[in-house]
Backbone as a printed PyTorch tensor [residue, N CA C, xyz], in Angstrom:
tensor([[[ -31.6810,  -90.7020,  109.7900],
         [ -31.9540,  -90.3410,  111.1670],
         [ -33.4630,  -90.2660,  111.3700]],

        [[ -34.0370,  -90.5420,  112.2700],
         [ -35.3240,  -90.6970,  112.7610],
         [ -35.3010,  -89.4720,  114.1820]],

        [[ -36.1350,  -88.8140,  113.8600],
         [ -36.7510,  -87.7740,  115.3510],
         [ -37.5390,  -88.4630,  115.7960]],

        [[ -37.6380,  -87.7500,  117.3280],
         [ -39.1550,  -88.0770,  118.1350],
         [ -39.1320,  -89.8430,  118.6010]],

        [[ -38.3080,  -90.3280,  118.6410],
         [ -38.3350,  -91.8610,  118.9190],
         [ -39.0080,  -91.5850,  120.6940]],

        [[ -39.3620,  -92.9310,  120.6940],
         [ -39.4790,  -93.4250,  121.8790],
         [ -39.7130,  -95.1460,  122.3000]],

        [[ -39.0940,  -95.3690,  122.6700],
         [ -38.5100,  -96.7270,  122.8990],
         [ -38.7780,  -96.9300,  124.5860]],

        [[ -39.0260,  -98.3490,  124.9170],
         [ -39.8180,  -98.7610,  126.1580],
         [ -38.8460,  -99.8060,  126.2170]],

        [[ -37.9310, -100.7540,  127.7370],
         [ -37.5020, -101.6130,  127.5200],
         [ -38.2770, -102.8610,  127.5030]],

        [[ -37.8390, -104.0580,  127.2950],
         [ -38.6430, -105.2790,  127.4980],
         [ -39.5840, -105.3840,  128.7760]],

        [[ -39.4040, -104.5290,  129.7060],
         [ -40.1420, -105.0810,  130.6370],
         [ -40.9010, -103.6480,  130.8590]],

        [[ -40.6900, -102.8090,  130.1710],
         [ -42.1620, -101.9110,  129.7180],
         [ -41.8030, -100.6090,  131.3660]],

        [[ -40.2460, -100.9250,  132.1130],
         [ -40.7710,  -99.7670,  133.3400],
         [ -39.4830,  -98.5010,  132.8030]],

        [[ -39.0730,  -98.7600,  132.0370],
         [ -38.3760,  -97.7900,  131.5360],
         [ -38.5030,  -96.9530,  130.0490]],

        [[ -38.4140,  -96.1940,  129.7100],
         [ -38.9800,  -95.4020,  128.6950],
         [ -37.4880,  -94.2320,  127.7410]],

        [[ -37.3630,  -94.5900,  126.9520],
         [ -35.7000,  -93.9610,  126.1210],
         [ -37.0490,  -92.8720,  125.3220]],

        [[ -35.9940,  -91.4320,  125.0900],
         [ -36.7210,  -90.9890,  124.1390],
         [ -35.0240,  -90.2650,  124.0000]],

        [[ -34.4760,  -90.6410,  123.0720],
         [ -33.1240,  -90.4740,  122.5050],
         [ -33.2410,  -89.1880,  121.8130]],

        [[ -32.5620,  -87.8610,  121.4210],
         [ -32.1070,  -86.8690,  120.4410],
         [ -32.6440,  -87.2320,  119.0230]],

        [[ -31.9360,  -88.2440,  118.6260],
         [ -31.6880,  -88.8020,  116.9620],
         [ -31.7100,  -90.3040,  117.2600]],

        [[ -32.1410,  -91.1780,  116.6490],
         [ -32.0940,  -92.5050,  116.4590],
         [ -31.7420,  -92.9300,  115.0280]],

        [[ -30.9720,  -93.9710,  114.5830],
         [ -30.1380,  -94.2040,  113.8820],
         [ -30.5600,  -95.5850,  113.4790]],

        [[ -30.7050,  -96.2120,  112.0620],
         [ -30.6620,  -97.3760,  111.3110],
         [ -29.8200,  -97.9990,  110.8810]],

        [[ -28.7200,  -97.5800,  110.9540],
         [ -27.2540,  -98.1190,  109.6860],
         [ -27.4830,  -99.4090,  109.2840]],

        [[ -27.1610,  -98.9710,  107.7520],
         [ -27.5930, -100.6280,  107.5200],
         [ -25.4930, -101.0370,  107.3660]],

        [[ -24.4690, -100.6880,  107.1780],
         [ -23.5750, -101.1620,  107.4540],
         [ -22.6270, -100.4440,  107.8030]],

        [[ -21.4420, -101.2180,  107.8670],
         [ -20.2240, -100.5040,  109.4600],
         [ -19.3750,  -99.2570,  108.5060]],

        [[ -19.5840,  -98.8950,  107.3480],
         [ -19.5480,  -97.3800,  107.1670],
         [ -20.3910,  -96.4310,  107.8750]],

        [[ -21.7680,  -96.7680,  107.6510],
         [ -22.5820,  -95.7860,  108.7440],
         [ -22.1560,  -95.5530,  109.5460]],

        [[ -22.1340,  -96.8800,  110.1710],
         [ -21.9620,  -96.8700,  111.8920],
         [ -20.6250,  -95.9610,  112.3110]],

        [[ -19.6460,  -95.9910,  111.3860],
         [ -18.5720,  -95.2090,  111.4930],
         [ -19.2150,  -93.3900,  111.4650]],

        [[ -19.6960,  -93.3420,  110.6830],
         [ -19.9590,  -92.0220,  110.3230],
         [ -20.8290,  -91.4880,  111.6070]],

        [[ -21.8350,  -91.9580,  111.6910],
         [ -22.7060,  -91.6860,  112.8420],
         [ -21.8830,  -91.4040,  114.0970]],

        [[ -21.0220,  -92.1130,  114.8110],
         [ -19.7070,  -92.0940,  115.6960],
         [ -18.8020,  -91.1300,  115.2170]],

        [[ -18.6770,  -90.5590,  113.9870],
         [ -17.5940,  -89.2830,  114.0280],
         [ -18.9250,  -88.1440,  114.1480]],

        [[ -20.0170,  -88.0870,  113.6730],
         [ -20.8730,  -87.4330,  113.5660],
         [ -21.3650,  -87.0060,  115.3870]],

        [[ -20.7960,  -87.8080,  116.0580],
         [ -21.5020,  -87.7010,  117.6380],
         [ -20.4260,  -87.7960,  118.7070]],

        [[ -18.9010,  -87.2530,  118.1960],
         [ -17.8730,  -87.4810,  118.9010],
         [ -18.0390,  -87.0180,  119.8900]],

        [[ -17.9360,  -87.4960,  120.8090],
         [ -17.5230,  -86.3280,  122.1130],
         [ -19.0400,  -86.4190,  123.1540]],

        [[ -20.2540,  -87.2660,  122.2750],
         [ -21.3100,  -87.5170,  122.9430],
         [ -21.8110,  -88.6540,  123.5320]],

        [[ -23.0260,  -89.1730,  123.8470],
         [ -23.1720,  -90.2700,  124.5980],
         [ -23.9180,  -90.9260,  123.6550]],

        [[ -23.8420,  -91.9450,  123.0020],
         [ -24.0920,  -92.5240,  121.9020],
         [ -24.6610,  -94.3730,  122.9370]],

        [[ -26.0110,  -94.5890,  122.3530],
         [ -26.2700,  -95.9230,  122.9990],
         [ -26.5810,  -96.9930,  121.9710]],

        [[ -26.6140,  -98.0970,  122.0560],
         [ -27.2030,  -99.1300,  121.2160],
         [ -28.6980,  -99.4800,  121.6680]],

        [[ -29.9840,  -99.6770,  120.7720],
         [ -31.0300,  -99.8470,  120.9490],
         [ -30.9900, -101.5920,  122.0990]],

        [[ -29.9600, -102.2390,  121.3870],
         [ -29.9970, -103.4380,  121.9730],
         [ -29.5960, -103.5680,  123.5140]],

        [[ -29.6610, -102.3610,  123.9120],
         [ -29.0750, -102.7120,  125.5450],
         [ -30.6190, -102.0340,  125.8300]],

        [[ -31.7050, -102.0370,  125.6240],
         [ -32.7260, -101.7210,  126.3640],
         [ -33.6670, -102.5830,  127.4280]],

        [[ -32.5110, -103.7190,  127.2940],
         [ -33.1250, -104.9460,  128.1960],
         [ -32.7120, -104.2790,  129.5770]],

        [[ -31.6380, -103.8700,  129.8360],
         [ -31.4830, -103.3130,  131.3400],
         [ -30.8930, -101.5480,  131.4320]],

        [[ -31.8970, -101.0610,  132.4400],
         [ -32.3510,  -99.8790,  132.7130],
         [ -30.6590,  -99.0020,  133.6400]],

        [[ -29.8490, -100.0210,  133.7020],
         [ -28.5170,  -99.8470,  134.5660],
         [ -27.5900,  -99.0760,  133.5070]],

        [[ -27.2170,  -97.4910,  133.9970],
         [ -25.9740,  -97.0650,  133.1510],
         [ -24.8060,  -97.6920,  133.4380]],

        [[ -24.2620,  -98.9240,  133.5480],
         [ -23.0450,  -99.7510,  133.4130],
         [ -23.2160, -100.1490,  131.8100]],

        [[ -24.7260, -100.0790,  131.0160],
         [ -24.6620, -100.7130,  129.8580],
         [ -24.1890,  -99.5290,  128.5920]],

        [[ -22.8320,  -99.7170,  128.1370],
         [ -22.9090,  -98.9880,  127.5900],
         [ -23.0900,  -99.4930,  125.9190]]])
C-alpha cells in the first residue's frame, strides 16, 4: 500500500488523492485488496482519463 498518492488525469484538470493506493502485482492481490475494502468505493488508476463518476 502506498499513502499520500496524488494522481492528475491525462488532461491535467482533475486531481485523485485516494485513502490507500495499491500495486498488485497478481489477481490474488487484487482479490485480497477487494475483501480488504468490502463495502467501499474502490477505483482503478486506469480510468483517470475521464473525470465522469459513470467510470467505475
Amino acid at each position: 500500500v502506498v499513502q499520500s498518492v496524488q494522481r492528475k488525469n491525462f488532461g491535467r484538470n482533475q486531481v485523485l488523492r485516494p485513502s490507500a493506493a495499491y500495486t498488485p502485482s497478481d489477481e490474488q492481490e487484487v482479490l485480497q485488496i477487494l475483501d480488504r475494502h468490502r463495502g467501499q468505493r474502490i477505483r482503478a488508476v486506469g480510468r483517470l482519463h475521464s473525470w465522469s463518476e459513470t467510470v467505475l
